[in-house]
PyMOL Python script that loads the backbone (N, CA, C, O; Angstrom):
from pymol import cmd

cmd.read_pdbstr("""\
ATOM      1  N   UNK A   1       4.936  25.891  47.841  1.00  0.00           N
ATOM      2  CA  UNK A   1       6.320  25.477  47.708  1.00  0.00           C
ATOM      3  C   UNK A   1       6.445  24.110  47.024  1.00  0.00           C
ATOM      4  O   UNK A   1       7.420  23.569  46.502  1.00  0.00           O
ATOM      5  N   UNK A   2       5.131  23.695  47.185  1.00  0.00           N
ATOM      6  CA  UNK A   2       5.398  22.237  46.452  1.00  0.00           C
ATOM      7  C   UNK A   2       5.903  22.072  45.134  1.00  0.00           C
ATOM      8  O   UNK A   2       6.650  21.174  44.747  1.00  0.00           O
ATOM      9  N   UNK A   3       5.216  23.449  44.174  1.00  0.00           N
ATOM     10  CA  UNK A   3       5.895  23.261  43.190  1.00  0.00           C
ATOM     11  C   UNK A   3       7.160  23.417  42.687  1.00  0.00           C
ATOM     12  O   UNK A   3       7.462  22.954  41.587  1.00  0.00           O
ATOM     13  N   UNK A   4       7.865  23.969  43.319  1.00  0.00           N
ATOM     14  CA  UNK A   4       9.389  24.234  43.523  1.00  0.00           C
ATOM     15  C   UNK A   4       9.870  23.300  44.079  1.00  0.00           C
ATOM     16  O   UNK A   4      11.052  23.451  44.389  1.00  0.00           O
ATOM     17  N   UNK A   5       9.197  21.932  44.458  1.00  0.00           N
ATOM     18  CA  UNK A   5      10.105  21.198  45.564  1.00  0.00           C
ATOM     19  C   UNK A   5      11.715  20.764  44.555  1.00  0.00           C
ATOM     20  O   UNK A   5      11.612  20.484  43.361  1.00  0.00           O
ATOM     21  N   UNK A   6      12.770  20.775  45.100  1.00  0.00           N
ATOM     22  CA  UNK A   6      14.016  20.501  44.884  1.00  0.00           C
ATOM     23  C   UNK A   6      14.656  21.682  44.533  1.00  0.00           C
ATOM     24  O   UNK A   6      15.765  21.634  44.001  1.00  0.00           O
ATOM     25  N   UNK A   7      13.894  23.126  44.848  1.00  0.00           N
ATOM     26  CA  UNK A   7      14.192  24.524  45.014  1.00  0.00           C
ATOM     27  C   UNK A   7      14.330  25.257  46.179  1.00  0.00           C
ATOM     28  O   UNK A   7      13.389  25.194  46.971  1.00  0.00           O
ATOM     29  N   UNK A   8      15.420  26.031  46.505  1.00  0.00           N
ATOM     30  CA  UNK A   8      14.507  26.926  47.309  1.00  0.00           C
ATOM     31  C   UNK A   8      14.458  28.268  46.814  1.00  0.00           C
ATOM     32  O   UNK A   8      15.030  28.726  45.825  1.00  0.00           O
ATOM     33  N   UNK A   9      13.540  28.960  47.804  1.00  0.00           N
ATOM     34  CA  UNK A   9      12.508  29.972  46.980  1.00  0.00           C
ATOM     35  C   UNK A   9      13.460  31.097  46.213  1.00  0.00           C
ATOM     36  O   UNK A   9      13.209  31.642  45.138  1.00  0.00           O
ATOM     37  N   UNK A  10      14.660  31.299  47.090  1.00  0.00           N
ATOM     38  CA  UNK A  10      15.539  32.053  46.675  1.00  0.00           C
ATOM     39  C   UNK A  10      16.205  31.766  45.312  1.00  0.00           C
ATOM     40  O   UNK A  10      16.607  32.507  44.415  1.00  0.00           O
ATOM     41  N   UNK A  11      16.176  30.279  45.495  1.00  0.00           N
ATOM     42  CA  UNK A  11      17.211  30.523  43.991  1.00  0.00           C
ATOM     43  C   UNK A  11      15.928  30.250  42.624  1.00  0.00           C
ATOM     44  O   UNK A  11      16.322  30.055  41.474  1.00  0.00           O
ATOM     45  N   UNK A  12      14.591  30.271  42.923  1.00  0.00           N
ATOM     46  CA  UNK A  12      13.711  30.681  41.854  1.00  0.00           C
ATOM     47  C   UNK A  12      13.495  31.857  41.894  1.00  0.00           C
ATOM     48  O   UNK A  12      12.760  32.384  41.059  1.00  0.00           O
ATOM     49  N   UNK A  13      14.054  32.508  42.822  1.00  0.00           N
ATOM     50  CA  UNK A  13      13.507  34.316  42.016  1.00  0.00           C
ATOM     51  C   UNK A  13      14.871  34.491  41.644  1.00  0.00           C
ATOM     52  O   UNK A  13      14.885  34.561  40.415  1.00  0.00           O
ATOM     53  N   UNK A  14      16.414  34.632  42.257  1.00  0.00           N
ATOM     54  CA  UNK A  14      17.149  34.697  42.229  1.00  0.00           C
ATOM     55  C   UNK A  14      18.192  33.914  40.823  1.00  0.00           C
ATOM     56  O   UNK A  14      19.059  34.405  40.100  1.00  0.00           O
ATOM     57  N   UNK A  15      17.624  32.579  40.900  1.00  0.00           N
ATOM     58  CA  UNK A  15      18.062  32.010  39.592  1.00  0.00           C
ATOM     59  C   UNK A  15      17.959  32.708  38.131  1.00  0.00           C
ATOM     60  O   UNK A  15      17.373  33.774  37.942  1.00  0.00           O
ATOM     61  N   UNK A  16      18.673  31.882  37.033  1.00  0.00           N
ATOM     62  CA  UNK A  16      19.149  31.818  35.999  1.00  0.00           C
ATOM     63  C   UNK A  16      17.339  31.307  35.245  1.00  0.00           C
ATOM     64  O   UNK A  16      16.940  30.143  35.231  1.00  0.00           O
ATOM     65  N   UNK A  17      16.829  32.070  34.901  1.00  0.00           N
ATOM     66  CA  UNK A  17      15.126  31.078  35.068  1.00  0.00           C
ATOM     67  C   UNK A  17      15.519  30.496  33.672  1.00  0.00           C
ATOM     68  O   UNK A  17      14.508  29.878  33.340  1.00  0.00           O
ATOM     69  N   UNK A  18      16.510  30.351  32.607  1.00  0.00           N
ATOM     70  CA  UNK A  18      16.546  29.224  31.426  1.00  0.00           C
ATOM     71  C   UNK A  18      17.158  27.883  32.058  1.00  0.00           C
ATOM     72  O   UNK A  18      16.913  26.738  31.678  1.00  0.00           O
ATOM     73  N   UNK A  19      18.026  28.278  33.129  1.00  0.00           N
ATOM     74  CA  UNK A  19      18.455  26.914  33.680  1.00  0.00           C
ATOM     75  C   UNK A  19      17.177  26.287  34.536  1.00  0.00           C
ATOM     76  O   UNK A  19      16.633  25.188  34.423  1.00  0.00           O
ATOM     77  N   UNK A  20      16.931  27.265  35.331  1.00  0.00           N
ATOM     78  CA  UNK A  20      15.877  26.291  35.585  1.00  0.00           C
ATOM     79  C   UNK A  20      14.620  25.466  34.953  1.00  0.00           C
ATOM     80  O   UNK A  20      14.141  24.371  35.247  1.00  0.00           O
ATOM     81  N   UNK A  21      14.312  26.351  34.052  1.00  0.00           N
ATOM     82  CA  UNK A  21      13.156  25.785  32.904  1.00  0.00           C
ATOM     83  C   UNK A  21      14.210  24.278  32.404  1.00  0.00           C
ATOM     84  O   UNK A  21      13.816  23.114  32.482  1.00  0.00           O
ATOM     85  N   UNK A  22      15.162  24.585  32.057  1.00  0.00           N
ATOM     86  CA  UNK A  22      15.918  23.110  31.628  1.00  0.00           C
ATOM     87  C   UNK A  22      15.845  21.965  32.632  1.00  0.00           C
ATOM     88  O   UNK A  22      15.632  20.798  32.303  1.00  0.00           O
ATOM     89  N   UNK A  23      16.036  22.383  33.870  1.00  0.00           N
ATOM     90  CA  UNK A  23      16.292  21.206  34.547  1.00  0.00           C
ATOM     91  C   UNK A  23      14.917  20.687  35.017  1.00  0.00           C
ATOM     92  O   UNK A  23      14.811  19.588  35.561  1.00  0.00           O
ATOM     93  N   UNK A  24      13.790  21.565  34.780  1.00  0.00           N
ATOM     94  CA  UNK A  24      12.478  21.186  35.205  1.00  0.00           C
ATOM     95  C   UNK A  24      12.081  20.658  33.723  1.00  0.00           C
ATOM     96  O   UNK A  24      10.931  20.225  33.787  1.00  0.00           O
ATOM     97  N   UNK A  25      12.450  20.571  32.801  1.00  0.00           N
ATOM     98  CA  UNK A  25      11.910  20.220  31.557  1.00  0.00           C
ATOM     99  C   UNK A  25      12.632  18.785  31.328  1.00  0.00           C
ATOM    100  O   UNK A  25      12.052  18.095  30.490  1.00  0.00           O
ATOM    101  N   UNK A  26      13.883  18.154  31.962  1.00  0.00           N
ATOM    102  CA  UNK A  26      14.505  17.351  31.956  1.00  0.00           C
ATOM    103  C   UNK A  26      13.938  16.362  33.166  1.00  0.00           C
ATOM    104  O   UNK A  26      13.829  15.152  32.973  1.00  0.00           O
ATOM    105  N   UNK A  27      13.666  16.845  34.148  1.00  0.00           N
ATOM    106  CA  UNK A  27      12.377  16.301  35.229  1.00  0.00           C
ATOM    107  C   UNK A  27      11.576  15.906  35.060  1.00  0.00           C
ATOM    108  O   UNK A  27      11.142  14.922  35.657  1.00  0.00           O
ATOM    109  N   UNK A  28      10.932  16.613  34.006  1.00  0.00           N
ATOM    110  CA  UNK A  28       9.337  16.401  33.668  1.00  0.00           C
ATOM    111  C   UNK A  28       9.744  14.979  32.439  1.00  0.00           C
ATOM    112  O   UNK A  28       9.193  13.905  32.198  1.00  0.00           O
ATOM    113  N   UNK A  29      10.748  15.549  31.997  1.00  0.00           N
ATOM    114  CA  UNK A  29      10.841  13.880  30.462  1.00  0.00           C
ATOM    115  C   UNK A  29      11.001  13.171  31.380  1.00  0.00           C
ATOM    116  O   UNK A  29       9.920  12.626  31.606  1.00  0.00           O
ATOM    117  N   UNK A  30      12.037  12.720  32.335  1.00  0.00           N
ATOM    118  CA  UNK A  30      12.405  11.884  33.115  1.00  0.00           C
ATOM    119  C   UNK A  30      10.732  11.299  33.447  1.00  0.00           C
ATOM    120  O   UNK A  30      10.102  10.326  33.031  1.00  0.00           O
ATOM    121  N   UNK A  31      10.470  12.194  34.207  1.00  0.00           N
ATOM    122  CA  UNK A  31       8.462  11.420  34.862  1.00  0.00           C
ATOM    123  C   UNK A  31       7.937  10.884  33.579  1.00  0.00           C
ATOM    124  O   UNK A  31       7.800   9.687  33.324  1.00  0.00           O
ATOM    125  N   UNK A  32       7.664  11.858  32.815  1.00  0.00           N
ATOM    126  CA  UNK A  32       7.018  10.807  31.698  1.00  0.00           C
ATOM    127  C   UNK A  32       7.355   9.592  31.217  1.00  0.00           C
ATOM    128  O   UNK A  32       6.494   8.791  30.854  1.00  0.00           O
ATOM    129  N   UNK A  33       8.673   9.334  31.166  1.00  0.00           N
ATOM    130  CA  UNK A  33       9.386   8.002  30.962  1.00  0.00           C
ATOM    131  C   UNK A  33       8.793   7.200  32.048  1.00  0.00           C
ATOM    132  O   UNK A  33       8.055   6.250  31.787  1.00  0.00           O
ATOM    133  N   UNK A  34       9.020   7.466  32.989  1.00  0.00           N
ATOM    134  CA  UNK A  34       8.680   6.748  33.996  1.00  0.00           C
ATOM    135  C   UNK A  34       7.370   6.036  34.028  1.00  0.00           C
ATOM    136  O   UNK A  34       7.203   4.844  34.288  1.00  0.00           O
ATOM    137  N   UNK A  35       6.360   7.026  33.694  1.00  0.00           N
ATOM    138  CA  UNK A  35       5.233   7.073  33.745  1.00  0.00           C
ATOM    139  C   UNK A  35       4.611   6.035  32.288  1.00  0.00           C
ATOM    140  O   UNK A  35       3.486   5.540  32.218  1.00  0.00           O
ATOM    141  N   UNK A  36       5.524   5.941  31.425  1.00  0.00           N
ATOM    142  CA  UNK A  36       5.286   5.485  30.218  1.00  0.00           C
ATOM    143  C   UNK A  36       5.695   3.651  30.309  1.00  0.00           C
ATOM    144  O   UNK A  36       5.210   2.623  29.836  1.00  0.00           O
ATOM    145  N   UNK A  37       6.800   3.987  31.158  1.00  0.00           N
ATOM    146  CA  UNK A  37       7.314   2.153  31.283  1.00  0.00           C
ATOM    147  C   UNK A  37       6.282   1.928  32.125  1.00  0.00           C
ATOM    148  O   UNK A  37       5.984   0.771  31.832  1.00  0.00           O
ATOM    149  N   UNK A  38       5.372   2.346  33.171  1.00  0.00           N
ATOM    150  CA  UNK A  38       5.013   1.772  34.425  1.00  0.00           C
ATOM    151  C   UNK A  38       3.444   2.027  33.409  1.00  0.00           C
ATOM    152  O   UNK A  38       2.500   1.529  34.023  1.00  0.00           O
ATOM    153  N   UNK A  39       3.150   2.449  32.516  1.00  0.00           N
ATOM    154  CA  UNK A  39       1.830   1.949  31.960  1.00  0.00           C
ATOM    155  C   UNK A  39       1.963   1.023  30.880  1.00  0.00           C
ATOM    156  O   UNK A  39       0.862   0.713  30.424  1.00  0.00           O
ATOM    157  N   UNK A  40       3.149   0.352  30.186  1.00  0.00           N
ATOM    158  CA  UNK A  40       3.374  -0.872  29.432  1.00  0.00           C
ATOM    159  C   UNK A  40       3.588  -2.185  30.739  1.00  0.00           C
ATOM    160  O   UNK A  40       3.081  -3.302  30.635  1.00  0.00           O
ATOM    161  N   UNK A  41       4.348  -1.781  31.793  1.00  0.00           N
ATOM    162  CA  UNK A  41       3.983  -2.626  33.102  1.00  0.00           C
ATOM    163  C   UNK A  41       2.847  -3.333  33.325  1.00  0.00           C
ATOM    164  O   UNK A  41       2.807  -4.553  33.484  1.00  0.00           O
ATOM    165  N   UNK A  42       1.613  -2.344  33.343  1.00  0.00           N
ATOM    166  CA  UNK A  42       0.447  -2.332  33.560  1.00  0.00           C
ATOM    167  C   UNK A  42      -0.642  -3.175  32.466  1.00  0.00           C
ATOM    168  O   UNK A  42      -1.728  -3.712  32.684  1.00  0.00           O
ATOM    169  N   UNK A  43       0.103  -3.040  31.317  1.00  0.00           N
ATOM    170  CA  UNK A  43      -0.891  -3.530  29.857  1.00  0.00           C
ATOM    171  C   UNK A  43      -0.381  -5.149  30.274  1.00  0.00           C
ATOM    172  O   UNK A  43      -1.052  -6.080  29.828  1.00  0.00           O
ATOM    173  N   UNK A  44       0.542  -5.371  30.937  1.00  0.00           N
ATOM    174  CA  UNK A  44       1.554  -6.495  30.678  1.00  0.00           C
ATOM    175  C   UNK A  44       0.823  -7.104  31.973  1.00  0.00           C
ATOM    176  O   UNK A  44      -0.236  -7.416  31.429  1.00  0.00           O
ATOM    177  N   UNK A  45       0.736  -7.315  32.712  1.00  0.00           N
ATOM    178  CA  UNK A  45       0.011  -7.196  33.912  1.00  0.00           C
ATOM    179  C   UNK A  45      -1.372  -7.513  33.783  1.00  0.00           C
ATOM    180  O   UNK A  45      -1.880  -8.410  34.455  1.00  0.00           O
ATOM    181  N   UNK A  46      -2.147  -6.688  32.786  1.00  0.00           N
ATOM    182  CA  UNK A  46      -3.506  -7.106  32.910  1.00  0.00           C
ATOM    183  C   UNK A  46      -3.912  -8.196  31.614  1.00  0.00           C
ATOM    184  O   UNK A  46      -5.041  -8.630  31.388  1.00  0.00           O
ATOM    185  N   UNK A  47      -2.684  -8.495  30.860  1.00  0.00           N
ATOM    186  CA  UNK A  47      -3.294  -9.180  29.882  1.00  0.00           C
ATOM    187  C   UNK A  47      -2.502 -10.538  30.942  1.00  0.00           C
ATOM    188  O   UNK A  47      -3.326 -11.365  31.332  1.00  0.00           O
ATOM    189  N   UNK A  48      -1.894 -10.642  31.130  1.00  0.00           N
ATOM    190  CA  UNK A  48      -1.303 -11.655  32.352  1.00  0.00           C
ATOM    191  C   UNK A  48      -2.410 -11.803  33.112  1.00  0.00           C
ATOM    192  O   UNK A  48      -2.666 -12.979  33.369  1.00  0.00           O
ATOM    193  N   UNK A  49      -3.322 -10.809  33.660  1.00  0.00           N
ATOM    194  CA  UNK A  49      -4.631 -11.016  34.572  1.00  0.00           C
ATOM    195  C   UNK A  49      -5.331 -11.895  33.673  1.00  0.00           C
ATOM    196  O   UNK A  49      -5.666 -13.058  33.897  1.00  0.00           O
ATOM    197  N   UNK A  50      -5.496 -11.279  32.733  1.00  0.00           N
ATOM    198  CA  UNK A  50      -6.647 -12.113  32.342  1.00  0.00           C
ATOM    199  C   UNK A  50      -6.589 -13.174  31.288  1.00  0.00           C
ATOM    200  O   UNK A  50      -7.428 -13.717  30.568  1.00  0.00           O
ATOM    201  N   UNK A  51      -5.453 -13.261  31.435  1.00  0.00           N
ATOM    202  CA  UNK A  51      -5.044 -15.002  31.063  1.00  0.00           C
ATOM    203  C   UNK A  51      -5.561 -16.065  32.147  1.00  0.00           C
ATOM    204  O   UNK A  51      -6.244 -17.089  32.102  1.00  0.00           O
ATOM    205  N   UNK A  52      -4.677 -15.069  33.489  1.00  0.00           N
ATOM    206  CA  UNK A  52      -5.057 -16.557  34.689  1.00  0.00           C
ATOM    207  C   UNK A  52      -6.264 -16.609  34.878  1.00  0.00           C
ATOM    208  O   UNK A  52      -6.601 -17.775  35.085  1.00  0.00           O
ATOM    209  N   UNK A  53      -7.344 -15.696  34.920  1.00  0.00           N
ATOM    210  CA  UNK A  53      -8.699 -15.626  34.809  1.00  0.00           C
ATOM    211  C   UNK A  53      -9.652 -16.518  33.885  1.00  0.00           C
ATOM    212  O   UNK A  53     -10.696 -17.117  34.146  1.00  0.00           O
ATOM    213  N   UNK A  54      -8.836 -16.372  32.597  1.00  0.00           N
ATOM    214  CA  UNK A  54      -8.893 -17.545  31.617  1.00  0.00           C
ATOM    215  C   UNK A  54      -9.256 -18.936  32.285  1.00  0.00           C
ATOM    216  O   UNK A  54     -10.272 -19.498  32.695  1.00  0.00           O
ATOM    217  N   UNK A  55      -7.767 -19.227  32.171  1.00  0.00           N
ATOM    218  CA  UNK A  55      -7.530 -20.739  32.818  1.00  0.00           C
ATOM    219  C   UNK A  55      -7.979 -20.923  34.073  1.00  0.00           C
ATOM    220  O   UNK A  55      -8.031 -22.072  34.513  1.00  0.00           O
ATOM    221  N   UNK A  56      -8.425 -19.698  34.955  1.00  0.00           N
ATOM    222  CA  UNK A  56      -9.168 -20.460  36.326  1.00  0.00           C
ATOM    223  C   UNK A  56     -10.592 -20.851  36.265  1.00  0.00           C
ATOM    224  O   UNK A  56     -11.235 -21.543  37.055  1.00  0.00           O
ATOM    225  N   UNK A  57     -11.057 -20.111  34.872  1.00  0.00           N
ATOM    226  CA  UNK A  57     -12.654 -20.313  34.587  1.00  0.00           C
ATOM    227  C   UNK A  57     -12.801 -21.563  34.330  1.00  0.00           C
ATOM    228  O   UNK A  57     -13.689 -22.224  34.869  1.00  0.00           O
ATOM    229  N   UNK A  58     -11.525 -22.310  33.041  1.00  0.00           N
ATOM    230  CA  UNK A  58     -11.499 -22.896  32.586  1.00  0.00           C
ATOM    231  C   UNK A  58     -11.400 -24.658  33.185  1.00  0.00           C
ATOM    232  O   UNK A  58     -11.686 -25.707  32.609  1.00  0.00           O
ATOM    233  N   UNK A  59     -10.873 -24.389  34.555  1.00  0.00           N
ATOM    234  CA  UNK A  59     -10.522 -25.367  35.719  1.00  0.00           C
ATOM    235  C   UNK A  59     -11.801 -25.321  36.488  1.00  0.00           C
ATOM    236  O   UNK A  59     -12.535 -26.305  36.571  1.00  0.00           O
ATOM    237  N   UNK A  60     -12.054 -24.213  37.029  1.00  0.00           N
ATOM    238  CA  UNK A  60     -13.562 -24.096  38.042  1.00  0.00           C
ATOM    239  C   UNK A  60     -14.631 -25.455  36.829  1.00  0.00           C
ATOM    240  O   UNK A  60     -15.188 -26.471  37.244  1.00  0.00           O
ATOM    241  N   UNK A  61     -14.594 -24.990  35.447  1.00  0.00           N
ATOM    242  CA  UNK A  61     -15.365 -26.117  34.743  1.00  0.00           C
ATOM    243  C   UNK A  61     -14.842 -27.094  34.870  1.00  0.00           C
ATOM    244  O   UNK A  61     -15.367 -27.634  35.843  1.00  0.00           O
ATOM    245  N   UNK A  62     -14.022 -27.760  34.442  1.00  0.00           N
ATOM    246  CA  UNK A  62     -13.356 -28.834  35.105  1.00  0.00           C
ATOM    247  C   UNK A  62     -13.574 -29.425  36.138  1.00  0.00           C
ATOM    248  O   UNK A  62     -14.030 -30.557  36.297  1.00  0.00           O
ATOM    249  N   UNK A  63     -13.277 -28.727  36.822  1.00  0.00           N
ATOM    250  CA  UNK A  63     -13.790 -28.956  38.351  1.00  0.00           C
ATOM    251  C   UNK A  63     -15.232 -29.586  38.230  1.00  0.00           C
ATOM    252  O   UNK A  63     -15.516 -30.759  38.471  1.00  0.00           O
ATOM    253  N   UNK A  64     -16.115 -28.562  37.800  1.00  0.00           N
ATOM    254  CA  UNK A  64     -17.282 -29.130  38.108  1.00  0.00           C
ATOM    255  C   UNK A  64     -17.845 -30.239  37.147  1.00  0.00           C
ATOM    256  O   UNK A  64     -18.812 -30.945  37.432  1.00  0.00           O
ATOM    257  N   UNK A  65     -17.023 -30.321  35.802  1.00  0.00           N
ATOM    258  CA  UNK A  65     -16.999 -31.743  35.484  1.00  0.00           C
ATOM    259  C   UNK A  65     -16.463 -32.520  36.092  1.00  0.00           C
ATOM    260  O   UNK A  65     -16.740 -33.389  35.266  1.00  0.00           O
ATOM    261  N   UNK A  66     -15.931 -33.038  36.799  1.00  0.00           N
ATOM    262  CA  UNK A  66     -15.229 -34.374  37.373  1.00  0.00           C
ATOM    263  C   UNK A  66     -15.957 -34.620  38.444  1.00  0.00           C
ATOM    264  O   UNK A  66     -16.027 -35.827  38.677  1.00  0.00           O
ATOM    265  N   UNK A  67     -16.757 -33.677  39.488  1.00  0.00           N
ATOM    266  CA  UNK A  67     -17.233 -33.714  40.103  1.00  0.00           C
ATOM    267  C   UNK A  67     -18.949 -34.030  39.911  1.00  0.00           C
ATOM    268  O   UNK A  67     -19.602 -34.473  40.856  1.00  0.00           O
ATOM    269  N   UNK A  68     -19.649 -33.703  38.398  1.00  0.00           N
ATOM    270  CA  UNK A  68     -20.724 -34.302  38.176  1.00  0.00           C
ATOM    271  C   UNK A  68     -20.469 -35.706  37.789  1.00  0.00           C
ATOM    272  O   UNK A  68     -21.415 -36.493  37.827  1.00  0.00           O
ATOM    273  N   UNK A  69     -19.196 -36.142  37.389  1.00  0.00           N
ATOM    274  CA  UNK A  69     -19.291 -37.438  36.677  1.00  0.00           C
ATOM    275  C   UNK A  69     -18.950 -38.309  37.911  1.00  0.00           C
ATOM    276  O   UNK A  69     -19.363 -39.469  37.914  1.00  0.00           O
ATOM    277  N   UNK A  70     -18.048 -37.729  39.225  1.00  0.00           N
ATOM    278  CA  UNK A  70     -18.250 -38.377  40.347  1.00  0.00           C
ATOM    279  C   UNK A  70     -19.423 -38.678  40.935  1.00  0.00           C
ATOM    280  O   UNK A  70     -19.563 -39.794  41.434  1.00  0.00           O
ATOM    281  N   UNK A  71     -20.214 -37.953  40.963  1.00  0.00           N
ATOM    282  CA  UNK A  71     -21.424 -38.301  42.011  1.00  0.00           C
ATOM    283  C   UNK A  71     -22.121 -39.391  40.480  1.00  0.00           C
ATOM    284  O   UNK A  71     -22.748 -40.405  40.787  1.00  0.00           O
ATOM    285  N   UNK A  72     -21.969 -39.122  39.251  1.00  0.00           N
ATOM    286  CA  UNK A  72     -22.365 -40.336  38.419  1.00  0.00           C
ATOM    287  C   UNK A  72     -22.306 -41.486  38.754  1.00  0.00           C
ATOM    288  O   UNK A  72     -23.300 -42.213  38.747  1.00  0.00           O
ATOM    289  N   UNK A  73     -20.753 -42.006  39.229  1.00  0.00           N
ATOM    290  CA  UNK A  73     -19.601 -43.010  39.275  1.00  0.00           C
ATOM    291  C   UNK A  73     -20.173 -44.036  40.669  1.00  0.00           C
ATOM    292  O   UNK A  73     -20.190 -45.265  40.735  1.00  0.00           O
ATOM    293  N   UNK A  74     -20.807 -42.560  42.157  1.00  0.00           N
ATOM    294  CA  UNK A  74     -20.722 -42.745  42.891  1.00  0.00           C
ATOM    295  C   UNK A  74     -22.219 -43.394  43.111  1.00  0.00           C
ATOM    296  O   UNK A  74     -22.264 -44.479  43.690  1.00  0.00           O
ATOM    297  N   UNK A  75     -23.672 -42.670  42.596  1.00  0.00           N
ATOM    298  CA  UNK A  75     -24.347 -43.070  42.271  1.00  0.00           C
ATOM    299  C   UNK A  75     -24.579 -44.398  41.956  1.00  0.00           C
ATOM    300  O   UNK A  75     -25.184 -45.167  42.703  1.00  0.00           O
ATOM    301  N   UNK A  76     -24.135 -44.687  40.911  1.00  0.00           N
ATOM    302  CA  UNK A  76     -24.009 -46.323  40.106  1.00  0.00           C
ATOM    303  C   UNK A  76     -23.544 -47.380  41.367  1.00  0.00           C
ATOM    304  O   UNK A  76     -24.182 -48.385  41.681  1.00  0.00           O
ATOM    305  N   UNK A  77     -22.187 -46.880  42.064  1.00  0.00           N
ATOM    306  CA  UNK A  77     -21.375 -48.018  42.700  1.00  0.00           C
ATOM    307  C   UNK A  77     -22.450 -48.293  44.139  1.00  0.00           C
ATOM    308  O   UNK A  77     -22.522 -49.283  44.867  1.00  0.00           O
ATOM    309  N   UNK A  78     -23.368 -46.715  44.190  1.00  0.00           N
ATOM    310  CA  UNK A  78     -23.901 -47.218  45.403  1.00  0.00           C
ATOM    311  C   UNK A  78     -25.334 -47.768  45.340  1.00  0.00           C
ATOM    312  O   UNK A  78     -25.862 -48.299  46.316  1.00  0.00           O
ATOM    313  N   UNK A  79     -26.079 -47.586  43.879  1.00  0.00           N
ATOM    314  CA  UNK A  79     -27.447 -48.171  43.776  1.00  0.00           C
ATOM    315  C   UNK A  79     -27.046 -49.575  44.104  1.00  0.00           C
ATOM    316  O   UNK A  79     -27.271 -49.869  45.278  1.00  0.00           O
ATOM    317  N   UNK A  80     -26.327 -50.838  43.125  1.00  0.00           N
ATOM    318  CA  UNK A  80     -26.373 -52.577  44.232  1.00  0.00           C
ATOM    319  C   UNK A  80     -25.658 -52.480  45.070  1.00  0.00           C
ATOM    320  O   UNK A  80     -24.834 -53.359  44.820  1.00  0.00           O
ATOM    321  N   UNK A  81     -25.201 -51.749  46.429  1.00  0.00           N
ATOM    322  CA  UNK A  81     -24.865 -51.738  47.389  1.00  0.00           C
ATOM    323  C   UNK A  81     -26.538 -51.604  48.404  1.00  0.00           C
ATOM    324  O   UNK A  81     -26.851 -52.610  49.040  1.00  0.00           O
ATOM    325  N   UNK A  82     -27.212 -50.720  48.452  1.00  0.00           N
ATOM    326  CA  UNK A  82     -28.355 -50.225  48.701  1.00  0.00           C
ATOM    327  C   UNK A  82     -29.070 -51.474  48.274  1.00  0.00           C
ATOM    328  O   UNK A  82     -29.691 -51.777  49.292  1.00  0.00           O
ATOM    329  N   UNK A  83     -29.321 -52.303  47.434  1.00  0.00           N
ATOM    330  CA  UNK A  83     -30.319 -53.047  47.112  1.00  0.00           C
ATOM    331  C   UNK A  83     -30.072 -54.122  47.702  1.00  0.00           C
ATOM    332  O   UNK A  83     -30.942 -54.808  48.238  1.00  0.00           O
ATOM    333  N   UNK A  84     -28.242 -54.533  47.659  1.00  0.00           N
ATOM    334  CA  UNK A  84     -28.163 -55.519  48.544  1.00  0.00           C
ATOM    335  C   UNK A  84     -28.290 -55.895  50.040  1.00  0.00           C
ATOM    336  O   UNK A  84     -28.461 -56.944  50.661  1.00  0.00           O
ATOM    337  N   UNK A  85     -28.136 -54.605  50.346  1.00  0.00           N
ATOM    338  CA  UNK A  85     -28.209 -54.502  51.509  1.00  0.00           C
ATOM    339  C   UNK A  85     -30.010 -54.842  52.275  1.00  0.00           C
ATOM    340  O   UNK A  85     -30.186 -55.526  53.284  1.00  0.00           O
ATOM    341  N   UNK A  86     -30.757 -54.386  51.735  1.00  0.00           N
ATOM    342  CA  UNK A  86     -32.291 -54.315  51.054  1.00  0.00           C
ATOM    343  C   UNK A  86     -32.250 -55.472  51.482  1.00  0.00           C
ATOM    344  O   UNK A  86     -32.112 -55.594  52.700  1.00  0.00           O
ATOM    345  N   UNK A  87     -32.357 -56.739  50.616  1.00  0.00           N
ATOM    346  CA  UNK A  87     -32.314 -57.490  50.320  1.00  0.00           C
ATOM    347  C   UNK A  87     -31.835 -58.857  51.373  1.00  0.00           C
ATOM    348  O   UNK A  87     -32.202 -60.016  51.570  1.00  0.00           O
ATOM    349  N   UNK A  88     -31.055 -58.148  51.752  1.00  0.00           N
ATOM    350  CA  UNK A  88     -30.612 -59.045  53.161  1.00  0.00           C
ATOM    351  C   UNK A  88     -31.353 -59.383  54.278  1.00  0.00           C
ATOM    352  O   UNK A  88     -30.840 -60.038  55.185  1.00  0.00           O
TER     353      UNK A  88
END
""", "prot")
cmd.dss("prot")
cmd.show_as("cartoon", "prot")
cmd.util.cbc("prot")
cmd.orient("prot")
């Protein structure tokens, strides 16, 4: 019955079967439309994915530049701290 759903059984044997071929052929364009916007959705969507994918790669580096040039920064400020301390 599934394939008849929005039928019942009676009025597919009983029916007009050109009307019905019409209104199932007008069903079926309808889905494909549907089916056609919701896969340009989808193209739209994944090139949007992988943009932010882009720019998060692009930050994660970032990231881990600022963070090698910190422990650089941090390094330096703490070698004459350490020596002075040494030293005392």
């Amino acid at each position: 019955m599934g394939l008849w759903k929005g039928f019942k059984l009676c009025e597919v044997l009983e029916g007009n079967k050109r009307t019905l071929i019409t209104v199932l052929s007008e069903q079926l364009a309808l889905t494909n439309q549907a089916l056609e916007g919701m896969s340009e959705e989808m193209k739209v969507v994944q090139k949007d994915r992988r943009k932010l994918e882009d720019r998060v790669g692009k930050l994660e580096a970032r990231i881990q530049q600022l963070e090698k040039l910190a422990g650089v920064q941090e390094a330096a400020v703490a070698g004459p701290e350490d020596t002075d301390d040494k030293g005392e």
